[in-house]
C-alpha positions as CSV (number, residue, x, y, z in Angstrom):
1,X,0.0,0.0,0.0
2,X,2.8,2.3,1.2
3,X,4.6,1.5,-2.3
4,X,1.2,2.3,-4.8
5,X,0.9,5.5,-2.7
6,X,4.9,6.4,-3.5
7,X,3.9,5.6,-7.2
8,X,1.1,7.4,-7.4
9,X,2.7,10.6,-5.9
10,X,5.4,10.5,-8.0
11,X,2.9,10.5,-10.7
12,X,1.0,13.4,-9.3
13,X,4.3,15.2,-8.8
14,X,5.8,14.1,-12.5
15,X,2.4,15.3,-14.1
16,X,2.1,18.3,-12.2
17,X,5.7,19.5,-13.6
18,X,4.8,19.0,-17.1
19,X,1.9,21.5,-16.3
20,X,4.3,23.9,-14.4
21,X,2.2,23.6,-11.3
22,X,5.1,22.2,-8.9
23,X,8.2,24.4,-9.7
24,X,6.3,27.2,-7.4
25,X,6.2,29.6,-10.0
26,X,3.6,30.2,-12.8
27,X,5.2,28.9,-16.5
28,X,4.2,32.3,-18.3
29,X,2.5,35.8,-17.6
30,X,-0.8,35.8,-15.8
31,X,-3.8,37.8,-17.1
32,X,-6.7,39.2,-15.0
33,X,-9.7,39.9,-17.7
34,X,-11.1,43.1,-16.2
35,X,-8.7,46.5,-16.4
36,X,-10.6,48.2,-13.8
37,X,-9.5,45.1,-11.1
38,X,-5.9,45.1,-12.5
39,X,-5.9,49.0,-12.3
40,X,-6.7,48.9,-8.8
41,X,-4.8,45.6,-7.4
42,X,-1.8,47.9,-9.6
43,X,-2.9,50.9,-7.2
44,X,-2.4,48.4,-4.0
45,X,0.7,46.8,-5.2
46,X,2.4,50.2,-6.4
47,X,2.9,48.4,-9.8
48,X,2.6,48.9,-13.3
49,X,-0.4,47.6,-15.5
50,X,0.4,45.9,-18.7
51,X,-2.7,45.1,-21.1
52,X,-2.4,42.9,-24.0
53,X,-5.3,44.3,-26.1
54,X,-6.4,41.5,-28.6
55,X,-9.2,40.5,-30.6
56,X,-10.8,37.1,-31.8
57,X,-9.6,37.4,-35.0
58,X,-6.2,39.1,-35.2
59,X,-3.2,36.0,-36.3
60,X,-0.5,37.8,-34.5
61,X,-2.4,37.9,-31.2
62,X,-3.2,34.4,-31.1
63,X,0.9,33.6,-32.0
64,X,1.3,35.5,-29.1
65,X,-1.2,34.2,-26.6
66,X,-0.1,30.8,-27.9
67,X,3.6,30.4,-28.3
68,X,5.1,33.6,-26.5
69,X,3.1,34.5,-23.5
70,X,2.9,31.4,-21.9
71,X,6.6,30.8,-22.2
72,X,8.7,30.8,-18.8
73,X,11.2,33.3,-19.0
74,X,8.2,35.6,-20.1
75,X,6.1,34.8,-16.9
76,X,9.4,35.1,-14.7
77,X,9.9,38.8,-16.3
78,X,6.3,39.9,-16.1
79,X,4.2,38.7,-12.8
80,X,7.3,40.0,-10.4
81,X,7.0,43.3,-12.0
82,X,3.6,43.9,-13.1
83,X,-0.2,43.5,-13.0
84,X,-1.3,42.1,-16.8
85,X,-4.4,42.1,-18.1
86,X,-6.4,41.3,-21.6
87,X,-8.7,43.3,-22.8
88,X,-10.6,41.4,-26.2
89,X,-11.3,44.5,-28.4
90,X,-14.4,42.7,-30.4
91,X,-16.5,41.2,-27.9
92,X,-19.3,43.8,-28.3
93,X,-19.4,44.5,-24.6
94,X,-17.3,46.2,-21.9
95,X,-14.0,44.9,-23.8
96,X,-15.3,46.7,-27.3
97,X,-15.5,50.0,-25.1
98,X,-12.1,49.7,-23.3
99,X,-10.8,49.6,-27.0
100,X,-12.3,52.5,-28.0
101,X,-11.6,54.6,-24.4
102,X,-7.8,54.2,-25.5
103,X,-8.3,54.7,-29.4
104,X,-7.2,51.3,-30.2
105,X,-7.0,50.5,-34.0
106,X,-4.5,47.9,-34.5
107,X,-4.1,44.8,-33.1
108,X,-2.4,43.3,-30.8
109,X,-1.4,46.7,-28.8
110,X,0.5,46.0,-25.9
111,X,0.7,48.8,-23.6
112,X,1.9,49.8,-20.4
113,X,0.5,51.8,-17.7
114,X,0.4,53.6,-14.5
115,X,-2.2,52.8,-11.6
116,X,-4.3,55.8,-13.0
117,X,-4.5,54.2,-16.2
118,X,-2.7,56.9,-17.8
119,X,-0.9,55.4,-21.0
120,X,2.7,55.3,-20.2
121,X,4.2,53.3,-23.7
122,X,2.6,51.3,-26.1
123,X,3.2,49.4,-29.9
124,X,1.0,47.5,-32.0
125,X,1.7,44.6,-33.3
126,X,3.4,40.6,-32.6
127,X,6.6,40.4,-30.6
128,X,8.8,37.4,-29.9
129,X,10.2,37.2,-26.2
130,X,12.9,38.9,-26.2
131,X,10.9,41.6,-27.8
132,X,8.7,41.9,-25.1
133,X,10.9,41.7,-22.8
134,X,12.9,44.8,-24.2
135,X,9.5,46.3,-25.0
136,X,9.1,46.3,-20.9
137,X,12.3,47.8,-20.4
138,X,11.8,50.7,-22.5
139,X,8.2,51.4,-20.9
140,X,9.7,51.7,-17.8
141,X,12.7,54.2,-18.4
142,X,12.0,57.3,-17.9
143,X,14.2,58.9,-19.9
144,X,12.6,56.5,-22.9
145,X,8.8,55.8,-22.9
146,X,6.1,57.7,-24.3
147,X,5.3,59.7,-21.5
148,X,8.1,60.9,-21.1
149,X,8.5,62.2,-24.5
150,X,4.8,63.5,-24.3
151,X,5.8,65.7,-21.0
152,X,8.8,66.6,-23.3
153,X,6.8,68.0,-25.8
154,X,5.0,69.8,-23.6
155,X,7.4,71.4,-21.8
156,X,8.5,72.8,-25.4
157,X,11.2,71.0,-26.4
158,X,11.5,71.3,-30.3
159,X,14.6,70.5,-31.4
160,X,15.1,68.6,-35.1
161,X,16.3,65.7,-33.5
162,X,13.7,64.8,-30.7
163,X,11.2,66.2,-32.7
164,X,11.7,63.5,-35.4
165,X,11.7,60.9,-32.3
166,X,9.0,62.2,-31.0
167,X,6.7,61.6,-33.7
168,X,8.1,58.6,-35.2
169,X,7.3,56.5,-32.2
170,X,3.9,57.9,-31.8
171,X,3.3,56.6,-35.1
172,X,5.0,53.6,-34.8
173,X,2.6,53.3,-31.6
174,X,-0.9,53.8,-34.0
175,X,-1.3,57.3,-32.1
176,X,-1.4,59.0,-35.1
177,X,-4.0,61.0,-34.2
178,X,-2.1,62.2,-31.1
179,X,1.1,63.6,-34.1
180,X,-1.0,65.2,-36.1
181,X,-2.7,67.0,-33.6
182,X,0.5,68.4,-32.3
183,X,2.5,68.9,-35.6
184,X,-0.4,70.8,-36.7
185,X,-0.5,72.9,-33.5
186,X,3.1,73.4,-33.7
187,X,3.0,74.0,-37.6
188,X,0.4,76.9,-36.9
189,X,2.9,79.2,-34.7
190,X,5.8,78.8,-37.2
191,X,7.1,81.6,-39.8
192,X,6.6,81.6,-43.8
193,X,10.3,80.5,-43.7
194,X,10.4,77.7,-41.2
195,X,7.2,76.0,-42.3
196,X,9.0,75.5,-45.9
197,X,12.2,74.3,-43.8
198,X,13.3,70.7,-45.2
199,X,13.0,69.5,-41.5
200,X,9.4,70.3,-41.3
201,X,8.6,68.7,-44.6
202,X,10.4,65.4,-43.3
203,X,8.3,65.9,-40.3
204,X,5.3,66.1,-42.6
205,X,6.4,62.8,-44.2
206,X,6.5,61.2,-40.9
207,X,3.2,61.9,-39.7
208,X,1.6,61.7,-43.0
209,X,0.1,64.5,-44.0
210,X,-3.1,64.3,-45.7
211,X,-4.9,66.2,-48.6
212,X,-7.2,68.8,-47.2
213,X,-5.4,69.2,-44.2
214,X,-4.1,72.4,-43.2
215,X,-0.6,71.4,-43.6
216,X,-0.8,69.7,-46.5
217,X,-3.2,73.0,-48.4
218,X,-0.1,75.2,-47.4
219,X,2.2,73.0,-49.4
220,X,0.0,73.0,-52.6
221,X,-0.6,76.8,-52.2
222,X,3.3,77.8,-51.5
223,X,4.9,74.8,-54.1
224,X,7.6,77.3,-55.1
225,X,9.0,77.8,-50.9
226,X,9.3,74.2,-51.0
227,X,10.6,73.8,-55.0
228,X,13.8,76.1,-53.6
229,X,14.3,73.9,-49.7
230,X,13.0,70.4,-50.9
231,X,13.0,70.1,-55.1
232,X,10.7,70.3,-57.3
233,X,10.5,67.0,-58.6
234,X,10.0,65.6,-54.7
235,X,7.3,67.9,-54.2
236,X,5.3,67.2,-57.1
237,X,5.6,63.9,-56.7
238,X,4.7,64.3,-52.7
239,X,1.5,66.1,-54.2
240,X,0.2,63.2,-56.8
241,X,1.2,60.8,-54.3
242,X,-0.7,61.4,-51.6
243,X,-4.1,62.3,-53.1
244,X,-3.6,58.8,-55.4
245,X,-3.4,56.7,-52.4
246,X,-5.3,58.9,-49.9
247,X,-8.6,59.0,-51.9
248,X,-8.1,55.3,-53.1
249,X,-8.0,54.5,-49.0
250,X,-11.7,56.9,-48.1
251,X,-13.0,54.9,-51.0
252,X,-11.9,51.4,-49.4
253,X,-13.3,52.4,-46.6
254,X,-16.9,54.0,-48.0
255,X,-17.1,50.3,-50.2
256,X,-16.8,48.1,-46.7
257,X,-19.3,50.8,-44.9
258,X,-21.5,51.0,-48.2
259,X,-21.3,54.9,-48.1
260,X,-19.3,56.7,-50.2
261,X,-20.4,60.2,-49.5
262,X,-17.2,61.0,-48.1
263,X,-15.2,59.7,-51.0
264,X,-17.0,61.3,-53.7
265,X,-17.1,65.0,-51.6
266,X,-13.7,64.6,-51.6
267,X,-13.1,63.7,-55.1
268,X,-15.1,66.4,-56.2
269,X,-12.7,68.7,-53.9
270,X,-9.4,67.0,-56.0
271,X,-11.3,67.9,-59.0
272,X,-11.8,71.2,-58.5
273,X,-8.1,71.5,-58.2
274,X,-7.7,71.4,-61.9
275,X,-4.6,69.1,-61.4
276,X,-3.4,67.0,-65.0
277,X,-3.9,63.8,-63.5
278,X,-7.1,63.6,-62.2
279,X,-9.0,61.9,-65.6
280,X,-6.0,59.1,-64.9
281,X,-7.3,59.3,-60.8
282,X,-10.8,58.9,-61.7
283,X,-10.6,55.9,-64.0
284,X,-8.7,54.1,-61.1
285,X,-11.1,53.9,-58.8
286,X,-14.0,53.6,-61.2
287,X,-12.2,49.4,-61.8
288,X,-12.8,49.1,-58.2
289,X,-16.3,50.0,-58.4
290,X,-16.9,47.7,-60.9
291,X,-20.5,46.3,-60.3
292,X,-23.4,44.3,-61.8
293,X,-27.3,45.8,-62.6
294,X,-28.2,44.5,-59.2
295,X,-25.0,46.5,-57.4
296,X,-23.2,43.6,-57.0
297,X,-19.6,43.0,-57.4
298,X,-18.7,41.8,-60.9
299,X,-15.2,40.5,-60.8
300,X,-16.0,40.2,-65.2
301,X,-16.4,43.5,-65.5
302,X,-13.4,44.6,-62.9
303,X,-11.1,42.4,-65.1
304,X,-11.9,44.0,-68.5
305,X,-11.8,47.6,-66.5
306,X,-8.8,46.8,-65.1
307,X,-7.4,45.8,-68.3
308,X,-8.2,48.4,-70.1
309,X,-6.7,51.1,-67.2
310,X,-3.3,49.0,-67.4
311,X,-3.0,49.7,-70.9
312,X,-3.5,53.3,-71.1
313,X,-1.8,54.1,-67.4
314,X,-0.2,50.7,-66.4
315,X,3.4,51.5,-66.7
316,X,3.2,54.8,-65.0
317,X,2.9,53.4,-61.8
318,X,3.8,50.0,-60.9
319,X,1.7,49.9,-57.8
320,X,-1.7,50.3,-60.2
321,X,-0.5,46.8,-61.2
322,X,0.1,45.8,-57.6
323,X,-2.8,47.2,-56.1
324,X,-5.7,45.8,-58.8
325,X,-4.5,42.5,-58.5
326,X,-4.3,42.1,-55.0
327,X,-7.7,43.4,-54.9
328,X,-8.5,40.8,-57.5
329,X,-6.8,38.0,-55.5
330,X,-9.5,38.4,-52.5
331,X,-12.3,38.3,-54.8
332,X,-11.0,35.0,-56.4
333,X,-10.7,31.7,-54.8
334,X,-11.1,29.4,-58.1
335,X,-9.6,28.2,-61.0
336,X,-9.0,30.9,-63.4
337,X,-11.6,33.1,-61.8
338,X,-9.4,36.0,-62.0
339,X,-6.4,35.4,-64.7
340,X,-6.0,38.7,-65.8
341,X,-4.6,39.4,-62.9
342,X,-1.9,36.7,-63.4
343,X,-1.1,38.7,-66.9
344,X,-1.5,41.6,-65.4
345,X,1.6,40.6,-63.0
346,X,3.4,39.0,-65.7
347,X,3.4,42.1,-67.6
348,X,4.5,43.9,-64.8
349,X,7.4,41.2,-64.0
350,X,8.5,41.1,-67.6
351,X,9.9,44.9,-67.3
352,X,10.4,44.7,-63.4
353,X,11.1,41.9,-62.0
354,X,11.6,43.8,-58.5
355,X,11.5,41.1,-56.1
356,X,9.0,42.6,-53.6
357,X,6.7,42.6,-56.6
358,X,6.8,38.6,-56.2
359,X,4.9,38.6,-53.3
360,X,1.2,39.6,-55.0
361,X,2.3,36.9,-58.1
362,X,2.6,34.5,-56.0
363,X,-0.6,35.0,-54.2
364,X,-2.7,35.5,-57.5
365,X,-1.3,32.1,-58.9
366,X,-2.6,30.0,-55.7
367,X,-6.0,32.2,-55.7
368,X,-6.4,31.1,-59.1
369,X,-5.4,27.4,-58.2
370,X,-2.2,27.7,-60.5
371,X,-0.9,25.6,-57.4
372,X,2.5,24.0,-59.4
373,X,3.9,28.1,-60.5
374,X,2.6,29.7,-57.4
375,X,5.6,27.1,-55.2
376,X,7.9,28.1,-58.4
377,X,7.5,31.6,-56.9
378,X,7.3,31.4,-53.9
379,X,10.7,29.4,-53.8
380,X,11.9,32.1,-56.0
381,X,10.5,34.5,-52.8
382,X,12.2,31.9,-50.7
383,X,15.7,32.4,-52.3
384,X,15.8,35.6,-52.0
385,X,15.5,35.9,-48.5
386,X,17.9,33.5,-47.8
387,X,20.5,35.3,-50.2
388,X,19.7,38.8,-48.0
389,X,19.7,36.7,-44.9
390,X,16.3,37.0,-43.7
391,X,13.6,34.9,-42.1
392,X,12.0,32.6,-44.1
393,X,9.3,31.2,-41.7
394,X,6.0,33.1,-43.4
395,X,7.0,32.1,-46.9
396,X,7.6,28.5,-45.5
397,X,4.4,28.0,-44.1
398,X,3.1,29.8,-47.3
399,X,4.7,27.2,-49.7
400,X,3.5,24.9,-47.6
401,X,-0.1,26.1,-47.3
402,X,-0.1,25.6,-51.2
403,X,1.7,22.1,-51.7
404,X,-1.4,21.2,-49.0
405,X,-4.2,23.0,-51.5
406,X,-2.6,20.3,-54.4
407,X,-2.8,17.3,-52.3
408,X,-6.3,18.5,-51.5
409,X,-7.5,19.3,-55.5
410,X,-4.6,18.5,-57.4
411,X,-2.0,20.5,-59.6
């Protein structure tokens, strides 16, 4: 009896260290599920809150909550040091409005902050360990996190070179609305002179300045300031630019939300602008609006559109190439549904093969179920990241993904 009792035990005990439960220590971070709880148990335990804010949907946050947030050294960092907690961003409750409290619009965000839930530093997007590790480190210098640059700011520093950190990390953290708010504030009190300063048109790069916004309006209506302190060639380009891909983005946005009263009030604004381009503008977005007599999508009439546009403007701009077919690739999902998007690629290859061009070939050939040229390519892909000594694990489970779809229906 004594004996079965020692096996048993040492069962228990064996079992119980695979699970992490009899080391003493938990084997990754823990999570509470309610911020208000982890704000105030952070209050009690003068600690720092960090919130993992996720949704049901986003890849990257389940890699995370899957491979890198239950690992060990990740838990040994975080529960000594701080209070975590998730927040899911789409569960149409009290998770949905936590989200929107802190203007969340990317996903995952991990962010750090203080027992009065001030934000102290945040990023969006995956990490690895040692990412988020170094991620804490830097939330919780003072002379490095976001609040610190933010108190900064406001007690008027504005030299070139923090200025330029300064807004590159608030982008880089998806407060863009926080940069533009102050660059425009900041743009308002300078001179004719300084606002046509190179460093405040890099500045206006970083943030993205877009049509119809104050800054952007002084730029078209002083060109010739910033012809003499940028180029003219840069600014023109800048100009064309920015109202191609701006507009194309409000009307990406009025198709998913089936109102495009924004898009056209603002092409109509373009228009009236008289620039040389805007017929070429104008038939780019009328291929994406491609529809049926019932207002349905007709991926028929968006290939003969798109063909048509490629021929007259196609080698303008490679990205028209780019951008129609990708659009094409989510619309297809059969055999030959969409070819003209594979020509439409191989057009572009055949006077540029640029290798970052490979990426939306190779997904048009396995949308299309050309299954046997889409691994061609996407070992071609493969090669080249090997050659420039980068990581090849999304291409890999890519080629992969598509040697699986011809077991599944054949080459």
């Amino acid at each position: 009896m004594v004996f079965r009792d020692f096996q048993r035990s040492m069962l228990l005990t064996g079992l119980l260290c695979l699970l992490g439960g009899a080391s003493g220590y938990a084997q990754g971070i823990e999570f509470m599920h309610n911020l208000d709880s982890a704000l105030a148990k952070a209050k009690a335990e003068n600690k720092v809150v960090f919130v993992d804010f996720y949704t049901s949907w986003c890849a990257p946050c389940k890699q995370m909550s899957n491979e890198v947030f239950p690992q060990k050294v990740a838990g040994d960092y975080y529960n000594s040091r701080f209070i975590s907690c998730k927040v899911q961003c789409d569960d149409k409750g009290i998770g949905e409005a936590v989200g929107k409290q802190y203007r969340i619009n990317a996903y995952p965000t991990l962010m750090f902050m203080d027992a009065q839930g001030n934000n102290m530093h945040s990023m969006a997007g995956g990490l690895d360990v040692k990412g988020l590790i170094s991620l804490a480190e830097t939330a919780t210098d003072p002379q490095k996190n976001q609040l610190s640059m933010v108190k900064e700011w406001e007690s008027g520093n504005r030299t070139q070179i923090f200025m330029k950190r300064y807004f590159e990390n608030l982008v880089r953290s998806y407060r863009g609305d926080k940069a533009k708010a102050d660059f425009d504030a900041w743009f308002t009190t300078l001179n004719k002179e300084k606002k046509a300063e190179k460093i405040t048109y890099e500045l206006m790069q970083i943030i993205k300045v877009a049509p119809f916004s104050v800054p952007f309006e002084y730029i078209e209506s002083n060109k010739k300031d910033y012809y003499r302190t940028v180029g003219k060639p840069v600014i023109d380009s800048f100009i064309a630019t920015t109202y191609l891909w701006y507009l194309r983005g409000i009307q990406s946005i009025g198709q998913t939300n089936k109102d495009l009263t924004q898009f056209n009030k603002e092409l109509a604004l373009f228009k009236s602008k008289k620039y040389p381009y805007y017929e070429e503008y104008a038939s780019f977005y009328a291929v994406f609006d491609s529809k049926d007599a019932s207002g349905k999508d007709d991926i028929k009439l968006y290939q003969q559109r798109g063909t048509d546009f490629l021929a007259k403007y196609g080698r303008k701009n490679d990205s028209y190439a780019i951008s129609l077919t990708h659009m094409l690739g989510n619309w297809t999902g059969r055999k030959d549904a969409g070819a003209a998007g594979i020509t439409w690629m191989e057009d572009l290859l055949a006077r540029n093969r640029n290798p970052r061009y490979l990426n939306t070939y190779f997904y048009i050939l396995w949308r299309n179920y050309q299954f046997n040229k889409a691994v061609e390519v996407g070992n071609e892909i493969r090669d080249g990241l090997v050659k420039n000594g980068r990581n090849t694990a999304d291409i890999d489970k890519q080629i992969q993904m598509v040697k699986d779809l011809i077991v599944k229906y054949g080459s």
